[in-house]
C-alpha positions as CSV (number, residue, x, y, z in Angstrom):
1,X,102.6,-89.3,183.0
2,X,105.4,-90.8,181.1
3,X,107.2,-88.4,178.5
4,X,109.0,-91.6,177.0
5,X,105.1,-92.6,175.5
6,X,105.0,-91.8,171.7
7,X,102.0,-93.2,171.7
8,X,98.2,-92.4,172.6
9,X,95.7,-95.6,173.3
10,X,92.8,-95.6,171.3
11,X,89.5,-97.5,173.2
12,X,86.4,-98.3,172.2
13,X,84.2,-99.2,174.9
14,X,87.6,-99.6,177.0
15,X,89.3,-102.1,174.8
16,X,92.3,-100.8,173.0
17,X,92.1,-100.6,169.3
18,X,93.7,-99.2,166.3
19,X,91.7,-96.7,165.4
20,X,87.7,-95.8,165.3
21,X,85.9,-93.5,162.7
22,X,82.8,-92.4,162.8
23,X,80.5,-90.8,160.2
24,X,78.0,-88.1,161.4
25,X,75.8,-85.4,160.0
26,X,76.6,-82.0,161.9
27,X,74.0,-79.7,161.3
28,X,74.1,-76.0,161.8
29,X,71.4,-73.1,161.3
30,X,72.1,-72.8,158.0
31,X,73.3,-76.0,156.2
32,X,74.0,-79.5,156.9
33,X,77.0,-81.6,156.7
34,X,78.2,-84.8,156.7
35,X,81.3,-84.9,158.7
36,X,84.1,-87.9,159.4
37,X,85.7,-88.0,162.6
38,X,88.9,-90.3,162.7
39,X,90.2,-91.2,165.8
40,X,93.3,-93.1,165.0
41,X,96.6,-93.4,166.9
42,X,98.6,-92.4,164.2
43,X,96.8,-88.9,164.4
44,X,97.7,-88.0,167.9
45,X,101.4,-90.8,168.2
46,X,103.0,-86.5,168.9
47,X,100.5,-85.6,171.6
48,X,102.0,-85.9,175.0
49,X,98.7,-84.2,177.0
50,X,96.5,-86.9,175.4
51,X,97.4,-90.4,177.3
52,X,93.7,-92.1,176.1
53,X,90.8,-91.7,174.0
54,X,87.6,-93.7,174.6
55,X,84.9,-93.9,172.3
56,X,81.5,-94.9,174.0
57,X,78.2,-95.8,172.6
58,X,76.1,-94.5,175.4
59,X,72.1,-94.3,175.2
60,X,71.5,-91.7,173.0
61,X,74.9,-90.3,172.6
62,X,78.1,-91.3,171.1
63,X,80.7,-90.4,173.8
64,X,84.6,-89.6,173.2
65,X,86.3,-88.5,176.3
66,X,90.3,-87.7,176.1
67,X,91.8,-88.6,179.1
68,X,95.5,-86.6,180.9
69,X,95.4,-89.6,182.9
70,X,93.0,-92.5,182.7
71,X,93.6,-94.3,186.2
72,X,93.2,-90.7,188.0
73,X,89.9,-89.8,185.8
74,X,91.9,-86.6,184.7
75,X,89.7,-85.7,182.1
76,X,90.9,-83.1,179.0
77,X,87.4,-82.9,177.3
78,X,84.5,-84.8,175.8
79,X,82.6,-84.3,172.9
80,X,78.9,-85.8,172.7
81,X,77.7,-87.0,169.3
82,X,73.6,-87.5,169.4
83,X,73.2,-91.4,167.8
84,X,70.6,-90.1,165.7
85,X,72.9,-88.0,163.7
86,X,75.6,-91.1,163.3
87,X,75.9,-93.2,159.9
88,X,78.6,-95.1,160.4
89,X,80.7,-96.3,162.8
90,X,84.0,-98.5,161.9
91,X,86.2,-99.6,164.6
92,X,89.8,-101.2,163.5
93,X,91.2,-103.7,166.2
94,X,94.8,-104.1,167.3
């Protein structure tokens, strides 16, 4: 990976963009919430283990998977967000 990067790439649906939020409700036992996740390249410009994030609306999930290193499939995590739970979804492009 290069160090020289500032920057991490944003996708959505593998096209780059500026940033994509999404509005869910996260419930727990006890309570419910409404929760907004912003995924924006601003947030993460410092992070040198995150090379790409893709966000993926995929059946009945909304997908983000961080990537070490996209071409080699090095995956860092993925978080699954059931689509039944989503409100909003607003992607900015480039």
């Amino acid at each position: 990976m290069d160090d020289s990067r500032n920057e991490t790439s944003i996708k959505f649906h593998g096209i780059q963009v500026k940033n994509v939020i999404i509005t869910h409700l996260r419930r727990t036992s006890t309570s419910s919430t409404v929760e907004k996740l912003d995924i924006s390249t601003t947030k993460y410009e410092r992070n040198q283990f995150i090379e790409t994030i893709n966000v993926q609306v995929v059946a009945e999930y909304v997908t983000i998977t961080y990537y070490k290193n996209e071409a080699a499939n090095m995956i860092i995590n993925r978080e699954l967000i059931p689509s039944h739970s989503i409100e909003h979804i607003m992607v900015s492009d480039i």
